[in-house]
C-alpha positions as CSV (number, residue, x, y, z in Angstrom):
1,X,0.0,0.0,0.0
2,X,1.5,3.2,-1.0
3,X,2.1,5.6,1.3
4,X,1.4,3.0,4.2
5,X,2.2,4.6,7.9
6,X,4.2,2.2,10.6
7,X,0.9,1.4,12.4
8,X,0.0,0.3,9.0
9,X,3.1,-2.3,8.8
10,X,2.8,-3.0,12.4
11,X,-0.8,-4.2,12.1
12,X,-0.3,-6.5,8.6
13,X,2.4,-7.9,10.4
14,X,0.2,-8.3,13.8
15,X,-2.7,-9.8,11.2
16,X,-0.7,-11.9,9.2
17,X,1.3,-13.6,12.2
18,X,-1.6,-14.6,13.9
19,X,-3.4,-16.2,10.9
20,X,0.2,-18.3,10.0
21,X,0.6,-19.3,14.1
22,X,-3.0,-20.6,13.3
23,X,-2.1,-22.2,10.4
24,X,0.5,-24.2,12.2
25,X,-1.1,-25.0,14.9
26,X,-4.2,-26.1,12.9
27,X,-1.5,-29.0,11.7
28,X,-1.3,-32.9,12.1
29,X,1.5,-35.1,12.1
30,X,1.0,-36.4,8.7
31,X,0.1,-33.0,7.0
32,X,3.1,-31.1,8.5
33,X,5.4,-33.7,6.9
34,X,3.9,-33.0,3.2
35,X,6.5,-31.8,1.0
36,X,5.9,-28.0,0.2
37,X,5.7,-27.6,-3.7
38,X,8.7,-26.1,-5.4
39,X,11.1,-26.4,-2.3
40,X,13.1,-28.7,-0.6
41,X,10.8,-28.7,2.9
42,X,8.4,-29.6,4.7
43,X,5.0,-27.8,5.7
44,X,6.8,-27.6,9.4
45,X,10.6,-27.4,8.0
46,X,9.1,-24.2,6.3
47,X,7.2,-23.2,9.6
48,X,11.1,-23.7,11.9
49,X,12.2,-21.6,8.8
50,X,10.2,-18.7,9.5
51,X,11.5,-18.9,13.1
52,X,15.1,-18.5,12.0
53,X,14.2,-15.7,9.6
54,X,12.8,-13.7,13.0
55,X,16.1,-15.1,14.5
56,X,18.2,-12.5,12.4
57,X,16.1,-9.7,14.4
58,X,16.9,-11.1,16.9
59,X,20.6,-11.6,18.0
60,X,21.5,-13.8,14.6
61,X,23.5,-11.0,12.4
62,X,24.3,-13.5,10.3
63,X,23.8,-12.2,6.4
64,X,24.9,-13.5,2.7
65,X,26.5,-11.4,0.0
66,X,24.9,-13.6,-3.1
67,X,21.6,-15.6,-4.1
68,X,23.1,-18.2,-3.5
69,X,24.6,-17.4,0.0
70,X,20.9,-16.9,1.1
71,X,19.8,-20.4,0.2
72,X,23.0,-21.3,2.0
73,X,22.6,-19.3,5.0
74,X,18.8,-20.7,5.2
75,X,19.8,-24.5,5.0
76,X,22.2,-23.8,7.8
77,X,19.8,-22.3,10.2
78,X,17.8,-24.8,9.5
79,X,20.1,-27.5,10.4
80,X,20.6,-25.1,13.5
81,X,17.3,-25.1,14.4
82,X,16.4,-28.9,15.4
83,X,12.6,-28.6,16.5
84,X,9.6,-30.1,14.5
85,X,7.4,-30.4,17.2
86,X,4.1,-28.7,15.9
87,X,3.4,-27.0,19.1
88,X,6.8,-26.0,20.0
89,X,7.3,-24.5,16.7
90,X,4.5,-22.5,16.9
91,X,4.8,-21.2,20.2
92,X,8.6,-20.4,19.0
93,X,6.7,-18.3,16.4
94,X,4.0,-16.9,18.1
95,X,7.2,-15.7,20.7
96,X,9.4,-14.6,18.6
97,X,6.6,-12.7,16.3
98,X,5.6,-10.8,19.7
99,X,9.1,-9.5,20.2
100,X,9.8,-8.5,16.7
101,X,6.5,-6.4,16.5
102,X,6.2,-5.4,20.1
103,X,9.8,-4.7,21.5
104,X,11.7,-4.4,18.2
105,X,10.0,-2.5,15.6
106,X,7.2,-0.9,18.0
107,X,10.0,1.2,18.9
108,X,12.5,1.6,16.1
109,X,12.5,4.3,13.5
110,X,11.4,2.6,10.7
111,X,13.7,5.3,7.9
112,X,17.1,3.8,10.4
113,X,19.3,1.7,7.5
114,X,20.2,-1.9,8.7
115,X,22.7,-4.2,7.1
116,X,21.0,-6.4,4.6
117,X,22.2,-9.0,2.4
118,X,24.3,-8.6,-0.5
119,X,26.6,-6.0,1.4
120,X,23.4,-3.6,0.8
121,X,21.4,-1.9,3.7
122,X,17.8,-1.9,4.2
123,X,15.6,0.3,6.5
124,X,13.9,-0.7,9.1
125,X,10.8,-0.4,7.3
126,X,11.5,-2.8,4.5
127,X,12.8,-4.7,6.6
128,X,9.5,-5.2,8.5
129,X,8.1,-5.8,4.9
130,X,10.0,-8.7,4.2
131,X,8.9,-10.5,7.6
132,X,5.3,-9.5,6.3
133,X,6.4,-11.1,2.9
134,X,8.1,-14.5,4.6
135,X,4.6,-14.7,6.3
136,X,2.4,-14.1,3.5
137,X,4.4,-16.3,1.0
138,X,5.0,-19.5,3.5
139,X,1.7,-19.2,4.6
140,X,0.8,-19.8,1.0
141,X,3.4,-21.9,1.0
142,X,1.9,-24.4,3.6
143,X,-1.4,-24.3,2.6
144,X,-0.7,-25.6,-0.3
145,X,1.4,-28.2,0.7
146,X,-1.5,-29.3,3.8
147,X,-5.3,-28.4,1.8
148,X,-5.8,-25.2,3.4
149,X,-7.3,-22.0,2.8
150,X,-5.0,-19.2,3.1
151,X,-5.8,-15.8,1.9
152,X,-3.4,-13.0,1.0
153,X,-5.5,-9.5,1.2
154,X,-4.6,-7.0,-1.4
155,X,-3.4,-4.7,1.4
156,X,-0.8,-6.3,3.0
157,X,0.4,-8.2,-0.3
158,X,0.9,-4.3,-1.0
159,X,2.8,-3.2,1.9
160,X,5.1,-6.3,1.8
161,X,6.5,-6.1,-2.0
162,X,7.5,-3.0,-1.2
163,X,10.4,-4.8,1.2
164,X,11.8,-6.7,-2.1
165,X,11.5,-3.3,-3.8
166,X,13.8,-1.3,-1.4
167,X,16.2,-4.0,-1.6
168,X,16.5,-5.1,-5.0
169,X,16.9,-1.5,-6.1
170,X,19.3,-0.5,-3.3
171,X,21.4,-3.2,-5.5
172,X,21.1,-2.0,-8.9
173,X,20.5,2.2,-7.7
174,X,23.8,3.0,-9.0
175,X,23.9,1.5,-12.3
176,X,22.2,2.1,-15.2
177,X,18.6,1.2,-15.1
178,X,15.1,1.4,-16.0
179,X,12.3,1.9,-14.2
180,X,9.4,-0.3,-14.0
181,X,5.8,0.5,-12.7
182,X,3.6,-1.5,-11.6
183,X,0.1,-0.5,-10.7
184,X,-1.9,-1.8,-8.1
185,X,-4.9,-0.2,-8.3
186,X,-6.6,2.8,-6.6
187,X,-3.3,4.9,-7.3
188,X,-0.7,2.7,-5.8
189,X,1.9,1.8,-7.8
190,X,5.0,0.3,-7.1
191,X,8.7,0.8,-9.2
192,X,11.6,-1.7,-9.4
193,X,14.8,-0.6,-11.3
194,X,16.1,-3.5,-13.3
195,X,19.7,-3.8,-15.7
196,X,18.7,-1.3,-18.6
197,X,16.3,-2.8,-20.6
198,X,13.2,-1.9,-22.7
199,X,10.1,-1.2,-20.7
200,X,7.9,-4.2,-22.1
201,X,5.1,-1.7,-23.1
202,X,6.8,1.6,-23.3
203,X,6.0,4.1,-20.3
204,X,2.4,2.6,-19.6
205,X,2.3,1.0,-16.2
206,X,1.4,-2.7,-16.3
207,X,-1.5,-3.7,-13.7
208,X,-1.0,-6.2,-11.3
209,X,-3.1,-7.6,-8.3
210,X,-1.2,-7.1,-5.4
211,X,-1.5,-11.1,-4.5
212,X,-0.2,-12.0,-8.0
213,X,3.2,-9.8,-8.3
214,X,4.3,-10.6,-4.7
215,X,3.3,-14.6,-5.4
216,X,4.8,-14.2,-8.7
217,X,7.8,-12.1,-7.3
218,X,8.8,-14.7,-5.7
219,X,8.0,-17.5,-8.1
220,X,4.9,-19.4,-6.5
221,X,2.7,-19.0,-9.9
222,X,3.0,-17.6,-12.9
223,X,1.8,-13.9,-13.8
224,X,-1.0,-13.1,-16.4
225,X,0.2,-10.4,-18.0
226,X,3.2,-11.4,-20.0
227,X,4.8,-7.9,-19.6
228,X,5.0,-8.3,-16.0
229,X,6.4,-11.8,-16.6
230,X,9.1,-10.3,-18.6
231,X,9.8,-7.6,-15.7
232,X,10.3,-9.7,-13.2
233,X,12.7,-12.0,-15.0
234,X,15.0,-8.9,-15.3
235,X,14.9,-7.9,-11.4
236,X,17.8,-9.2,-9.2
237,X,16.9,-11.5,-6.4
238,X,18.4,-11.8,-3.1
């Protein structure tokens, strides 16, 4: 959501936490050991790995300088983190989600710059996105994986892209670029800068549904608009 205030954040974040503890919680046995499609997880290997995700807010500074390196640097806490235990996992989550929006960013100034993967920075802000994307996206994730409903509202899929956004162009910001909208509806658009290439379209913004670019952002399906498509395949990823 364009021009979304920290209360804003704070309360996707607070929303979408409480529906993915839920989701967890709502597991069995048998459904959290479904493989999650496209990754090499389970439904509760992908739960631990949001848990390790909150870890790097809190105390883990650990952070990769490639693509790569991520994948690397997720396998590893992983390994770190031993727990499947359904319930133990998700009172890890609920716990650590409780911190990171009550104690950490509650009272952080969200413009503050962090050090982020890739040698980059990221502000506080986007950085608050991304949680909101790892929740939204492994939610999806794990319902897919188990048979159950998860929705992504067109609000917070909004606020949260914008954390790959800051990111991704804080990597490319000072080399030659082009700059791709993305509209969202109701005046919000977004803008990544990708490697100087033709806009597919010429200036006209492409229109996206907030669920589809952050889904397709990150790979889980396949946009509509073939423009779009073509944009994302040009971003870097981190």
């Amino acid at each position: 959501m364009e021009g979304a205030t920290k209360a804003d954040i704070l309360a996707a974040l607070d929303d979408s936490g409480e529906r993915f503890v839920s989701l967890v919680r709502g597991l069995d046995p048998d459904r959290s050991a479904r493989p999650v499609p496209g990754l090499a997880w389970t439904a509760v290997e992908t739960a631990a790995h949001v848990v390790t995700v909150l870890g790097r807010l809190l105390g883990d500074r650990r952070r990769a300088t490639t693509n790569e390196a991520v994948a690397e640097l997720n396998a590893t806490c992983l390994s770190e983190y031993t727990d499947r235990d359904l319930n133990d996992v998700a009172d890890r989550l609920e716990a650590n989600l409780r911190t990171v929006i009550d104690r950490v960013y509650f009272k952080v100034d969200f413009d503050r710059q962090y050090p982020f993967h890739g040698g980059s920075t990221i502000s506080a802000g986007g950085g608050a996105r991304w949680i909101l994307c790892e929740l939204l996206v492994h939610g999806y994730d794990i319902a897919a994986a188990t048979g159950n409903d998860w929705g992504i509202p067109a609000a917070a899929a909004s606020i949260a892209i914008r954390g790959p956004a800051e990111s991704m162009n804080r990597l490319v910001e000072s080399k030659s670029c082009t700059r791709h909208r993305v509209h969202l509806g109701n005046d919000d658009t977004v803008e990544f800068l990708a490697p100087s290439a033709p806009r597919p379209g010429g200036d006209e913004p492409i229109d996206a549904q907030p669920d589809e670019l952050l889904l397709g952002f990150f790979g889980r399906i396949e946009v509509s608009d073939p423009r779009l498509a073509v944009v994302l395949a040009d971003l870097p990823h981190m």
